[in-house]
C-alpha positions as CSV (number, residue, x, y, z in Angstrom):
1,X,-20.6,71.2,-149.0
2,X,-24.4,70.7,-149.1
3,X,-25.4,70.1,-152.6
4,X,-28.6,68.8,-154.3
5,X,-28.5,67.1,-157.8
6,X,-31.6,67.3,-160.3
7,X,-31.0,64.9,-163.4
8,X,-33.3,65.1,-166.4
9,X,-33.1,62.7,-168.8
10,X,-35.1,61.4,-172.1
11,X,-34.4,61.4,-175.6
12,X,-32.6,64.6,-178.4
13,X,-35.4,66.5,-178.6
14,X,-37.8,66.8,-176.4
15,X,-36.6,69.5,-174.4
16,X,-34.4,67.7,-171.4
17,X,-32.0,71.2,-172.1
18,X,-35.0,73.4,-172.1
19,X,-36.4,72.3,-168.6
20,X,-32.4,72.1,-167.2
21,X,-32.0,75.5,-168.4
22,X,-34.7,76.7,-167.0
23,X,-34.2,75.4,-163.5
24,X,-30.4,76.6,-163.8
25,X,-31.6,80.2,-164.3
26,X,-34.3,80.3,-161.7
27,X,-32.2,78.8,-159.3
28,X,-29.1,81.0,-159.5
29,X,-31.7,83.8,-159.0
30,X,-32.5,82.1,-155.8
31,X,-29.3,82.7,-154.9
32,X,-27.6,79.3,-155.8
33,X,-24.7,78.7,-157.2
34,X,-25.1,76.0,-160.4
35,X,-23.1,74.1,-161.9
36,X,-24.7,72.3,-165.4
37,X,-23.7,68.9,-167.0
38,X,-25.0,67.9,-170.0
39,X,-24.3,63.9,-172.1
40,X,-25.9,63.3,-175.4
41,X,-25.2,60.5,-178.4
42,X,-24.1,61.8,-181.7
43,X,-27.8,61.6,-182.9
44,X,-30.4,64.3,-183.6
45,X,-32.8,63.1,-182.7
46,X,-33.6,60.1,-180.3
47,X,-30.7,58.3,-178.8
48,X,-30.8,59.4,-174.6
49,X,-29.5,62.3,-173.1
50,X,-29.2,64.3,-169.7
51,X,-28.8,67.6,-168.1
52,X,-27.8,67.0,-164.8
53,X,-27.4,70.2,-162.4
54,X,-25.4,70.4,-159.2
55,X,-26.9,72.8,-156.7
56,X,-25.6,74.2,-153.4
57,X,-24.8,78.0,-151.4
58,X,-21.2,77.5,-152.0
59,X,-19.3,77.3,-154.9
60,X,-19.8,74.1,-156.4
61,X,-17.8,73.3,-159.2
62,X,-17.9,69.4,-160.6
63,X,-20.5,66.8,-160.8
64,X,-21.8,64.3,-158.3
65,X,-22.4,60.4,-159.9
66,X,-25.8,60.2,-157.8
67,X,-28.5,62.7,-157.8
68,X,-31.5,63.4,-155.4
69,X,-34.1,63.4,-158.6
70,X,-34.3,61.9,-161.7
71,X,-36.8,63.5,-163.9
72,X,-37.4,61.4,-167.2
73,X,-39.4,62.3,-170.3
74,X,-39.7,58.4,-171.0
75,X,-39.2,54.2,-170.4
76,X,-35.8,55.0,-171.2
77,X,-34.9,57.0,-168.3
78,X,-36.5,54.5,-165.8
79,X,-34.6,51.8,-166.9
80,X,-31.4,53.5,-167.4
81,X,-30.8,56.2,-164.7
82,X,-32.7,54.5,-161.6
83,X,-29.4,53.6,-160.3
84,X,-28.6,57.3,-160.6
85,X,-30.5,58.0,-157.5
86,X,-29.2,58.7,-154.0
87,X,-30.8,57.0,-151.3
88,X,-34.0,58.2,-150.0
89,X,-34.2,60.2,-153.5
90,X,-36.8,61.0,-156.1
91,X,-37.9,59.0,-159.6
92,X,-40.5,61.5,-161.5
93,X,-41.5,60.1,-164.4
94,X,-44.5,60.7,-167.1
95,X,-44.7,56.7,-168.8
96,X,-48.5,56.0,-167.5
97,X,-49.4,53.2,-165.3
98,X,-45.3,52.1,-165.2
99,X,-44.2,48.8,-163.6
100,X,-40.5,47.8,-162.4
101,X,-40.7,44.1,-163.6
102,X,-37.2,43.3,-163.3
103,X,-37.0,41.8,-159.3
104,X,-33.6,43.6,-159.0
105,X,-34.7,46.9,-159.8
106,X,-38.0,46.4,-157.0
107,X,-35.4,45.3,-154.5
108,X,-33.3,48.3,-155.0
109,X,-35.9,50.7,-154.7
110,X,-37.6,49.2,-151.9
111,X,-33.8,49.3,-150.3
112,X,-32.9,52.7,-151.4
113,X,-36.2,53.4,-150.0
114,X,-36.8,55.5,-153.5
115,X,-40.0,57.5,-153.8
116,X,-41.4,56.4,-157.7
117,X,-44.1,59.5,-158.5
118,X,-46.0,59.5,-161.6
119,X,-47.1,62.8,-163.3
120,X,-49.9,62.2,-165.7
121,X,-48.3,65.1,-168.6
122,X,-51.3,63.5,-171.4
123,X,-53.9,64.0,-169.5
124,X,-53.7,67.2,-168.1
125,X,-52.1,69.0,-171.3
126,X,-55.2,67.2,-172.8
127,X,-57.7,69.2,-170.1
128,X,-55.5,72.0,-171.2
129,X,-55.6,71.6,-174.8
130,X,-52.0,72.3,-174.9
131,X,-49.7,70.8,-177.7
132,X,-47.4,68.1,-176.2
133,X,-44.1,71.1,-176.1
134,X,-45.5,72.7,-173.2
135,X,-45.1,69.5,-170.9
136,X,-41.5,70.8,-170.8
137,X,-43.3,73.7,-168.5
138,X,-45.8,71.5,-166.9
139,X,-42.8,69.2,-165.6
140,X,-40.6,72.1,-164.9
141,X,-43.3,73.6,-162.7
142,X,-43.6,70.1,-160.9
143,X,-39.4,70.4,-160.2
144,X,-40.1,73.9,-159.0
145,X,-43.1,73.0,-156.8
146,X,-40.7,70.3,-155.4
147,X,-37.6,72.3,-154.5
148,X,-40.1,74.3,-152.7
149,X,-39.6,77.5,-155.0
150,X,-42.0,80.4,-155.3
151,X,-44.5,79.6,-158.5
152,X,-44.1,83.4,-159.3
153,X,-40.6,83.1,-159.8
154,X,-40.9,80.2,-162.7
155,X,-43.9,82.3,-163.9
156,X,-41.4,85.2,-164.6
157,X,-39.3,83.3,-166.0
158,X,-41.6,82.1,-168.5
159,X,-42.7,85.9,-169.2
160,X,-38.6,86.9,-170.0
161,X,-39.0,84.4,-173.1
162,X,-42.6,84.0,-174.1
163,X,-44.2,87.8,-173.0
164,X,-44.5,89.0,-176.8
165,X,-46.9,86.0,-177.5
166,X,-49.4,86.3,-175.2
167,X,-51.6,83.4,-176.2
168,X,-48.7,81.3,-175.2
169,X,-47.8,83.2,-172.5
170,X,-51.1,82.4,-171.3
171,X,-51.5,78.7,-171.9
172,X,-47.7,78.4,-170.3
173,X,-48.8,80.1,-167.0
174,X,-51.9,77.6,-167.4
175,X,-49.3,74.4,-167.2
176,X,-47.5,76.7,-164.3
177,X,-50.3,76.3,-162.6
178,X,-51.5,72.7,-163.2
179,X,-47.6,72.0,-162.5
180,X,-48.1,73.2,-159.1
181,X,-51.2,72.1,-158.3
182,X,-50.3,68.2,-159.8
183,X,-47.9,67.9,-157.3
184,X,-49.7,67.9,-154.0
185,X,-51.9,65.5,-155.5
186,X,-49.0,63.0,-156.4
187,X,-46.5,64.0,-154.3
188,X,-47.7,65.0,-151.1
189,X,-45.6,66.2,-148.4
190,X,-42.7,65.4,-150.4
191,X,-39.8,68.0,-151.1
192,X,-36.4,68.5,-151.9
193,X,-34.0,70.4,-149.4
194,X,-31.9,73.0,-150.8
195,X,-29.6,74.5,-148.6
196,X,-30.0,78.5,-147.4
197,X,-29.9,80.7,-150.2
198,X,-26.8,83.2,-150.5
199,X,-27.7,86.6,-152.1
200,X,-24.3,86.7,-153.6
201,X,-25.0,84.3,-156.5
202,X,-28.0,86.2,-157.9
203,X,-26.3,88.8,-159.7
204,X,-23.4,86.5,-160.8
205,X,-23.6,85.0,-164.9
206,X,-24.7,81.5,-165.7
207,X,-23.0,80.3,-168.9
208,X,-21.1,77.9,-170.6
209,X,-17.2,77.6,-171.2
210,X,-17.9,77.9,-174.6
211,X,-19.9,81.3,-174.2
212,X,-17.0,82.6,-171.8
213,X,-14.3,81.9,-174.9
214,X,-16.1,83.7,-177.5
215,X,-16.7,86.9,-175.1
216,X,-12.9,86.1,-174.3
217,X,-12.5,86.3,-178.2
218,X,-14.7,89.7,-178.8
219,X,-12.4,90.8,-175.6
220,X,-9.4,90.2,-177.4
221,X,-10.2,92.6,-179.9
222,X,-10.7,90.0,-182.6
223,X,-12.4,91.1,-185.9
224,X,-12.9,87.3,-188.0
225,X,-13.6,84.5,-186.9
226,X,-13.6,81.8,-189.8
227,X,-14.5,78.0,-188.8
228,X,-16.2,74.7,-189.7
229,X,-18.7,73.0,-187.3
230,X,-17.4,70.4,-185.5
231,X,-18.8,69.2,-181.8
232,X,-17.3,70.2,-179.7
233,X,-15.9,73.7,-181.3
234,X,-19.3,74.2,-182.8
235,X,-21.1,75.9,-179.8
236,X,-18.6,78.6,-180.2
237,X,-19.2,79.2,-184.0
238,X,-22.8,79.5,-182.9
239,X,-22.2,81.9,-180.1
240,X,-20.0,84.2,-182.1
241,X,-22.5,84.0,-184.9
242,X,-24.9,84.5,-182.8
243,X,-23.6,88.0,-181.4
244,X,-21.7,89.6,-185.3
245,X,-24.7,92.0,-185.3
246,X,-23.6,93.7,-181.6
247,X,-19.8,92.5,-182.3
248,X,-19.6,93.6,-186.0
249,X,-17.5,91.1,-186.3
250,X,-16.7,88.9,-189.7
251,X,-17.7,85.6,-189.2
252,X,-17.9,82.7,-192.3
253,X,-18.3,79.2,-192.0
254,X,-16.0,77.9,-194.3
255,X,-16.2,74.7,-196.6
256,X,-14.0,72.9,-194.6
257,X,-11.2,73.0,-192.2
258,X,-8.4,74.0,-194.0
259,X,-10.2,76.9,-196.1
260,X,-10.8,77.9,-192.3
261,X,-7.5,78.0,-191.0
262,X,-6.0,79.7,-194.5
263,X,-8.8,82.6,-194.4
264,X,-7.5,83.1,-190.4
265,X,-3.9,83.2,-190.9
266,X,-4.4,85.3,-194.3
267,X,-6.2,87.4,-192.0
268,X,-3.8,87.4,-188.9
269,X,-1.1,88.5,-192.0
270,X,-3.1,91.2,-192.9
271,X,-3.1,92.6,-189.5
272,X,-6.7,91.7,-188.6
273,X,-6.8,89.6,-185.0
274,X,-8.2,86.4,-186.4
275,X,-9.1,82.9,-184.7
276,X,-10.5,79.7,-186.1
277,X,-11.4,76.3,-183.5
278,X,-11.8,73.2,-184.4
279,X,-11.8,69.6,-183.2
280,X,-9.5,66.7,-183.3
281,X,-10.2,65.2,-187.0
282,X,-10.7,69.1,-188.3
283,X,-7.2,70.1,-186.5
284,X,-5.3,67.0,-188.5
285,X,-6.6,68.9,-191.5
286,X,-5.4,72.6,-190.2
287,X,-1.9,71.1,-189.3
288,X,-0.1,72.1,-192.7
289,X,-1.0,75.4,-192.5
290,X,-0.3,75.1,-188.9
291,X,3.5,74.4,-190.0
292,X,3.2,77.3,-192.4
293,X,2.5,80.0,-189.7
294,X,6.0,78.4,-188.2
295,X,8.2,79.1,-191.6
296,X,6.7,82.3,-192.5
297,X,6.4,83.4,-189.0
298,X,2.7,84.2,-188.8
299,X,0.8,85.4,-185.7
300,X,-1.9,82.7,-185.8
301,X,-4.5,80.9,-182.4
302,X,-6.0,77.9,-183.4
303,X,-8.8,76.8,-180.7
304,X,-8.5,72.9,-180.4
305,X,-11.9,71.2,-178.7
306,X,-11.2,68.0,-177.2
307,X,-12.9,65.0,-177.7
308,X,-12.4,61.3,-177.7
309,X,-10.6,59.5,-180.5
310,X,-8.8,58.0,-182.6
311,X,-11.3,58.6,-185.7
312,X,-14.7,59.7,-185.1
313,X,-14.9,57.5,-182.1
314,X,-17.3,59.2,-179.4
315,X,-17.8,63.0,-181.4
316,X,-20.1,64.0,-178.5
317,X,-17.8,63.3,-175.4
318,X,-14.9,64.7,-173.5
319,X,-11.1,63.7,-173.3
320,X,-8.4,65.6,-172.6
321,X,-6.0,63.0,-175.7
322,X,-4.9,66.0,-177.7
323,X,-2.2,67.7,-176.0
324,X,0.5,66.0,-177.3
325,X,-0.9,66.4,-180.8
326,X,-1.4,70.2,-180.0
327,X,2.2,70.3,-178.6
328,X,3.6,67.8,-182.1
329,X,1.0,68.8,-184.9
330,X,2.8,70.1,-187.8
331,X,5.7,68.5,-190.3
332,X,9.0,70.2,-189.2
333,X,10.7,72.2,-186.4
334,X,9.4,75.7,-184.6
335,X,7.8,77.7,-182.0
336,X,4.4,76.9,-180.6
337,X,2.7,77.8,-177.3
338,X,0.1,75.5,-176.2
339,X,-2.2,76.7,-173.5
340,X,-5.3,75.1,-171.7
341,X,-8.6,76.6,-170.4
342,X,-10.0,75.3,-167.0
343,X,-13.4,77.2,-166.2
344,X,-15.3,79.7,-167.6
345,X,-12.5,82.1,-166.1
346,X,-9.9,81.1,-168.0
347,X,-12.0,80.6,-170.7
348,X,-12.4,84.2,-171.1
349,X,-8.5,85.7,-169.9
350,X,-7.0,83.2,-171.6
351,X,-7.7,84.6,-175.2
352,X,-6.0,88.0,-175.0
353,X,-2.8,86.6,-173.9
354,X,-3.4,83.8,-176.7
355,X,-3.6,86.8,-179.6
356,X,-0.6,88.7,-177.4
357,X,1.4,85.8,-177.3
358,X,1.1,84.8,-180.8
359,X,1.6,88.4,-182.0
360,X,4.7,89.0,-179.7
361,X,6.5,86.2,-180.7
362,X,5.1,86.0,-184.5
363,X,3.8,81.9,-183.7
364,X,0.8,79.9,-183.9
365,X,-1.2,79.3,-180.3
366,X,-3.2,76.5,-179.7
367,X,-6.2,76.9,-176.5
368,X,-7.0,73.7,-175.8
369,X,-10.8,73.3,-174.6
370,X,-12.7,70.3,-174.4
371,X,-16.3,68.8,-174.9
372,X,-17.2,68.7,-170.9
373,X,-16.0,72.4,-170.0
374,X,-17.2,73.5,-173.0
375,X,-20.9,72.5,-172.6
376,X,-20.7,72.8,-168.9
377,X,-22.6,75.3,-167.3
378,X,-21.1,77.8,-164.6
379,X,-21.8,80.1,-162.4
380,X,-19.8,82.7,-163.0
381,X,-18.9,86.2,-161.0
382,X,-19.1,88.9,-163.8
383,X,-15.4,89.5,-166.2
384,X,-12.9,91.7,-165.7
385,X,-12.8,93.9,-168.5
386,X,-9.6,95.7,-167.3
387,X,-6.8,93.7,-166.8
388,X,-6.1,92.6,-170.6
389,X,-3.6,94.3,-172.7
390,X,-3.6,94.9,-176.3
391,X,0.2,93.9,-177.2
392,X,1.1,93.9,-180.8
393,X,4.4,92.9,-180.4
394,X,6.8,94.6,-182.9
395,X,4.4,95.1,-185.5
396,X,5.7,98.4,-186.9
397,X,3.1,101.0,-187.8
398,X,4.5,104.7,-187.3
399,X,5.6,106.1,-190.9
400,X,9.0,106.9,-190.3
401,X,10.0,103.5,-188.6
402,X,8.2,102.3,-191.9
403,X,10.3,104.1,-194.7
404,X,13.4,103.6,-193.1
405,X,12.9,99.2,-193.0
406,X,14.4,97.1,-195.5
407,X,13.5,94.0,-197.2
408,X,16.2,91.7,-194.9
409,X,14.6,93.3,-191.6
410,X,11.6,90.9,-192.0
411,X,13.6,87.7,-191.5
412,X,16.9,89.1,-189.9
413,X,18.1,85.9,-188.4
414,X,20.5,88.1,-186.1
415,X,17.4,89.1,-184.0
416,X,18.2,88.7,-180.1
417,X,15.4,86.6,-179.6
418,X,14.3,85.3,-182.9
419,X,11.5,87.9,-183.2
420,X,12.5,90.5,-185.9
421,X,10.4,93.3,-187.5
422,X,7.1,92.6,-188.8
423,X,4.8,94.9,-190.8
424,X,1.7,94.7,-193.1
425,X,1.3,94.2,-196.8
426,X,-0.1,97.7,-198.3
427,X,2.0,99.7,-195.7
428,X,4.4,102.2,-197.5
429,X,7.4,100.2,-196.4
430,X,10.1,97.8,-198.6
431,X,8.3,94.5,-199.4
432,X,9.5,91.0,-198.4
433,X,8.2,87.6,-199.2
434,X,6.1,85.4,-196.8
435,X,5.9,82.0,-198.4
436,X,6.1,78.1,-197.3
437,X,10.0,77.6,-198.9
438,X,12.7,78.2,-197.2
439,X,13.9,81.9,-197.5
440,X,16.5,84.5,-196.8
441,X,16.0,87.4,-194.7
442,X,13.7,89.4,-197.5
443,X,12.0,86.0,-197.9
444,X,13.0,85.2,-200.9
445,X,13.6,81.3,-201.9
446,X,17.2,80.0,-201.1
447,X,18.7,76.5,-200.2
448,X,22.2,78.0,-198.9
449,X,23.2,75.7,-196.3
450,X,23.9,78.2,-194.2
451,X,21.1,80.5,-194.6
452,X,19.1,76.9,-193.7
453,X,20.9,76.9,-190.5
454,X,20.1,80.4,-189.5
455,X,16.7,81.1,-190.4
456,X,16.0,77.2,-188.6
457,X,18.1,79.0,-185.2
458,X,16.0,82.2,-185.4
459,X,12.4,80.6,-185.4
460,X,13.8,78.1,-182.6
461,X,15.5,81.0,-180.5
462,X,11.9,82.0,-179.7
463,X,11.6,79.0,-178.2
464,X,13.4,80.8,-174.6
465,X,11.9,83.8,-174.8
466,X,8.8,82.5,-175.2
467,X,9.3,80.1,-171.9
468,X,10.7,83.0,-170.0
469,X,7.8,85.2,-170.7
470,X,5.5,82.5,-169.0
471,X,4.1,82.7,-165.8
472,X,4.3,79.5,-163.7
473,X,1.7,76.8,-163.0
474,X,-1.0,77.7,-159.9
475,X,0.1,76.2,-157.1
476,X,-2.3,75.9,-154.2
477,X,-1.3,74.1,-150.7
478,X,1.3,74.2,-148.2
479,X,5.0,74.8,-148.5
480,X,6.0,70.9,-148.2
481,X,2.7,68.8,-149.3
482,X,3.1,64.8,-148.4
483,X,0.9,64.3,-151.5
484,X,1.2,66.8,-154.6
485,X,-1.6,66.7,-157.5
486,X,-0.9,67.8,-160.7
487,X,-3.4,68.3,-163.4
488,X,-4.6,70.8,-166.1
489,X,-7.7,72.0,-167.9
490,X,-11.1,71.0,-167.4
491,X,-10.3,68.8,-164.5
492,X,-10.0,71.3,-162.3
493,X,-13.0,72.1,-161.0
494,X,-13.8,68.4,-159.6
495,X,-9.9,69.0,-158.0
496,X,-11.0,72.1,-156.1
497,X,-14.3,70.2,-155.0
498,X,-12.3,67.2,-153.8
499,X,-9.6,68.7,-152.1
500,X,-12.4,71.2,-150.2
501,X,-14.0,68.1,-149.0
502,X,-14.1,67.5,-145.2
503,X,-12.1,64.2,-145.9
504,X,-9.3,66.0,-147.9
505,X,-9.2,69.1,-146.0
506,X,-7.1,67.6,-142.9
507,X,-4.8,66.3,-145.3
508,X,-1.2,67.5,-146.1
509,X,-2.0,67.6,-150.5
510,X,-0.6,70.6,-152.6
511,X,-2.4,70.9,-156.2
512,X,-0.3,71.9,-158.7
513,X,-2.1,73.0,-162.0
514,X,-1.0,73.8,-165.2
515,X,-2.6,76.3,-167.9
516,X,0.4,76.7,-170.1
517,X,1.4,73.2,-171.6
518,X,4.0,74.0,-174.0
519,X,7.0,74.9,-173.6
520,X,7.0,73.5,-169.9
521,X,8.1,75.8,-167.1
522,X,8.9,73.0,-164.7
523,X,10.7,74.4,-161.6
524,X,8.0,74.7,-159.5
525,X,7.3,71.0,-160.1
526,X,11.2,69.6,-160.1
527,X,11.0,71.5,-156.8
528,X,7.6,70.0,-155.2
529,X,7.8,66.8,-156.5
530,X,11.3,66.1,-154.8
531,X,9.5,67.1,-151.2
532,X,6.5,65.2,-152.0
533,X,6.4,61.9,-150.8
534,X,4.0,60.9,-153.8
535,X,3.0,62.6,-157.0
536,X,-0.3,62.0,-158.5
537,X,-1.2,62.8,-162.2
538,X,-4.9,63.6,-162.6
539,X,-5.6,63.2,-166.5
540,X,-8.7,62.5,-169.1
541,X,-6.7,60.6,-171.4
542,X,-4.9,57.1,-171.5
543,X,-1.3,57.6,-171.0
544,X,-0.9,60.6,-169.2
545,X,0.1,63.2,-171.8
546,X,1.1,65.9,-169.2
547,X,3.0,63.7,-167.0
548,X,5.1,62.2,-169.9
549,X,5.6,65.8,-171.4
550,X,7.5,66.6,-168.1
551,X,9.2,63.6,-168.0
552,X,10.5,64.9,-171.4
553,X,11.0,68.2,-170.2
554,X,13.1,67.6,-166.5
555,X,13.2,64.0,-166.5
556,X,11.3,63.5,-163.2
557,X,9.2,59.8,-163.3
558,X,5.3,60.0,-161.4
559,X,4.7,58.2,-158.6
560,X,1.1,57.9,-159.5
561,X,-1.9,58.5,-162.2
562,X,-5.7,58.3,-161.9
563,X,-6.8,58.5,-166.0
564,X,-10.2,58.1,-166.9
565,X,-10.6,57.6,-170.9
566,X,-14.5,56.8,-170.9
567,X,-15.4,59.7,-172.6
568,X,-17.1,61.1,-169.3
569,X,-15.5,63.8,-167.1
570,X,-14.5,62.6,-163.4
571,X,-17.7,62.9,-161.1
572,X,-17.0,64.3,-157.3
573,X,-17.7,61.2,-155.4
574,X,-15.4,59.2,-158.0
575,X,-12.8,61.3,-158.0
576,X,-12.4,61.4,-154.0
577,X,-12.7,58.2,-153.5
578,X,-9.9,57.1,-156.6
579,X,-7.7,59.9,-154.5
580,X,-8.5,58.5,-151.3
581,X,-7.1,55.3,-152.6
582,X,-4.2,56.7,-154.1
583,X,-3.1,58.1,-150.2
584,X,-3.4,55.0,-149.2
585,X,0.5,54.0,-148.3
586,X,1.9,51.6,-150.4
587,X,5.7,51.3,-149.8
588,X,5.8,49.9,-153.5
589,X,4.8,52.7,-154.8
590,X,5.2,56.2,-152.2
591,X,8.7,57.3,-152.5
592,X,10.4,60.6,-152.4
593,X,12.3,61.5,-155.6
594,X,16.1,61.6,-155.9
């Protein structure tokens, strides 16, 4: 793959998203496909951030760790991110008459033969008489000049969002202009080479995981959508907000996480399709209610956004350390599914079957997301809006059905597969009990030993129909691999990149990913894993969560793990080379399994 990377960095606030997003739009109208990484502190304002943007005619899917440009809005940037730089790449910078002091960082740009070009933003928004926001435009224009990218095409761009204010509009074509015209002045003859355009890109969406859920969650057919900002779920609160005028949709930020995930299963009781997300302190607080859905057999999906811990720790980075929470939260004994989104794609399918599921079996869902593919920013071929099903389980609604149900039908623990009759307060049908004590078949409180027994088999009994309703994990790669991979959510992007790479492509690696984390199907792995003559876990978290959760569930030991626990998603380069390593033979460790 022929990519270029463009990294803008300076402080919250001064618009290193706007000029990213910008690029990212006028670019994928080149016909480029993009692929958008953003970092920021837990600050907001100040503290150093980046939008770094991936760039290339084929599908391009991860990050790389050096770029060909750093753009920096300040000092910051050029003593932080100079090591960013590939060789032969580009510094832009707007600190006037800047020196490299430091002897090491000369010597590595005189090495890296790095071209240092100064944009003087002051003094030409000052011949402009342009307030200091529009050197997000001036600098943008400069990026544009450089990637040798019409000026008419950035000028449109502008118009989209500033042609009902035409003074601005004005004074913003102004800097488009200056922009252009700056850069053969301070950079002349230099460019950046993008690779051949590919018309197929153009017409595709650019948007964030977070954006594909909450269309996933209007697709669903979901009607309230009750939450409690909390980065990373927040961007998802905002989107939904955002659209409740088109959508009609209910949305309320609650007080606080557990008001949110009462109002949604109070909801989800009522009949209403109703979802509440959350992050890893907020879910600890949603985790009694959690265990309530279990007793009184609620349809309930939770959305938990990953991010490091324990505590607050880094509330603006990515990890992938919940699943075992998702798969454990909650005092007591039931059904759960646990599923995990990967791209924008699943992003969006994933929610129907989350609100099918859960309906169906009468259980709480957790979608597991995380900070990096929820910021991330994808290009994305348009949805299909076809292919999901509205399944309601047996959620009884036709009169007669209705007259003829009795109190005990609600809770019959002689269901086949745990899943009895359910049906919605106000309907003209017997009434039942749905409370947090243990209950007979009507619902009503009893501690009969027996009773305890039965009810506890009924809930669990979903447990197998649940598994056998699953499909099984993706598997991509030949019959026998030497070397199988086996990963889930966000990480598989960078995977796809990897393995596509011309040193990965000649080699014999299946990739083996999962999107539904609990229960485990686990044949297809028992089965490659015994051919394999390695197995390598690829996981955003300390101890390998997914690898000990199979252990648990077949009692087949990994050969190998590459973790990464920083708070940052794996980068391309980092990735292949930590793979490379692991196919390196090592008798101590390469072994088939028994």
């Amino acid at each position: 793959m022929v990519r270029v990377a463009i990294k803008i960095v300076g402080a919250q606030g001064q618009g290193v998203n706007s000029v990213g997003e910008m690029c990212a739009k006028g670019l994928k109208r080149s016909g480029f496909c993009v692929f958008g990484y953003r970092e920021y502190m837990s600050l907001i304002k100040g503290g150093h951030s980046s939008y770094q943007l991936d760039v290339s005619a084929e599908d391009v899917r991860s990050s790389t760790t050096r770029v060909d440009i750093v753009v920096t809005f300040n000092h910051h940037g050029l003593e932080k991110n100079l090591r960013d730089i590939k060789k032969g790449g580009i510094l832009l910078h707007q600190t006037p008459q800047w020196k490299f002091k430091n002897p090491e960082d000369q010597a590595f740009i005189a090495e890296q033969k790095i071209r240092v070009i100064e944009l003087p933003t002051d003094a030409i928004l000052k011949k402009l008489k342009a307030k200091p926001i529009l050197g997000n435009v001036l600098i943008t224009a400069v990026v544009w000049s450089l990637l040798s990218q019409p000026e008419e095409q950035l000028r449109a761009l502008v118009r989209e969002q500033f042609g009902h204010k035409k003074d601005l509009l004005d004074l913003n074509f102004a800097c488009i202009a200056e922009g252009f015209a700056a850069c053969k002045v301070i950079a002349p003859g230099i460019t950046l080479s993008l690779p051949k355009p590919d018309s197929k890109w153009q017409d595709q969406l650019l948007l964030t995981g977070s954006q594909a859920m909450g269309l996933g969650i209007i697709h669903a057919g979901c009607r309230v959508y009750v939450g409690y900002p909390m980065t990373p779920s927040s961007p998802i609160l905002t989107f939904i907000a955002d659209m409740q005028n088109e959508t009609g949709m209910a949305v309320k930020q609650a007080e606080d996480e557990i008001t949110a995930a009462q109002m949604m299963v109070g909801a989800m009781h009522m009949g209403t399709r109703a979802i509440t997300a959350t992050s890893g302190g907020g879910f600890d607080l949603m985790t009694e209610t959690l265990s309530l859905t279990g007793i009184t057999e609620t349809p309930a999906v939770f959305i938990l956004a990953q991010r490091p811990g324990p505590g607050t720790a880094l509330p603006t980075w990515t990890a992938q350390g919940d699943l075992t929470l998702a798969v454990g939260a909650g005092h007591g004994e039931y059904t759960r599914l646990v599923m995990a989104a990967s791209d924008t794609q699943d992003s969006f399918d994933l929610l129907p079957e989350a609100f099918n599921f859960a309906e169906e079996f009468q259980i709480p869902v957790i979608v597991l997301t995380d900070k990096h593919l929820g910021e991330a920013l994808f290009t994305q071929p348009a949805f299909d809006q076809t292919i999901a099903k509205l399944k309601r389980g047996r959620l009884v609604t036709d009169l007669r059905e209705l007259a003829q149900l009795k109190p005990a039908d609600r809770y019959d623990p002689a269901a086949g597969d745990g899943v009895s009759k359910r049906w919605l307060p106000g309907s003209e049908a017997a009434t039942f009990c749905a409370q947090g004590d243990e209950h007979g078949p009507d619902g009503s409180v009893t501690e009969d030993a027996e009773n305890a027994r039965q009810q506890m088999e009924k809930r669990l009994k979903k447990m197998a129909a649940l598994k056998a309703a699953l499909p099984e994990p993706l598997y991509v790669g030949p019959k026998n691999p030497e070397t199988l991979i086996v990963s889930w959510g966000s990480n598989r992007g960078v995977i796809f990149d990897v393995l596509e790479s011309a040193e990965m492509k000649k080699k014999n690696i299946g990739y083996l990913h999962y999107q539904y984390l609990w229960p485990l199907k686990t044949e297809s792995f028992e089965m490659l894993s015994r051919t394999a003559k390695r197995t390598v876990f690829i996981e955003c978290n300390h101890g390998g969560q997914l690898a000990s959760l199979l252990k648990l569930a077949c009692g087949r030991d990994v050969t190998q793990k590459i973790l990464k626990f920083d708070g940052r998603p794996f980068f391309f380069e980092e990735l292949r080379e930590k793979l490379l390593s692991a196919l390196t033979p090592n008798p101590s460790l390469d072994r088939r399994g028994a």
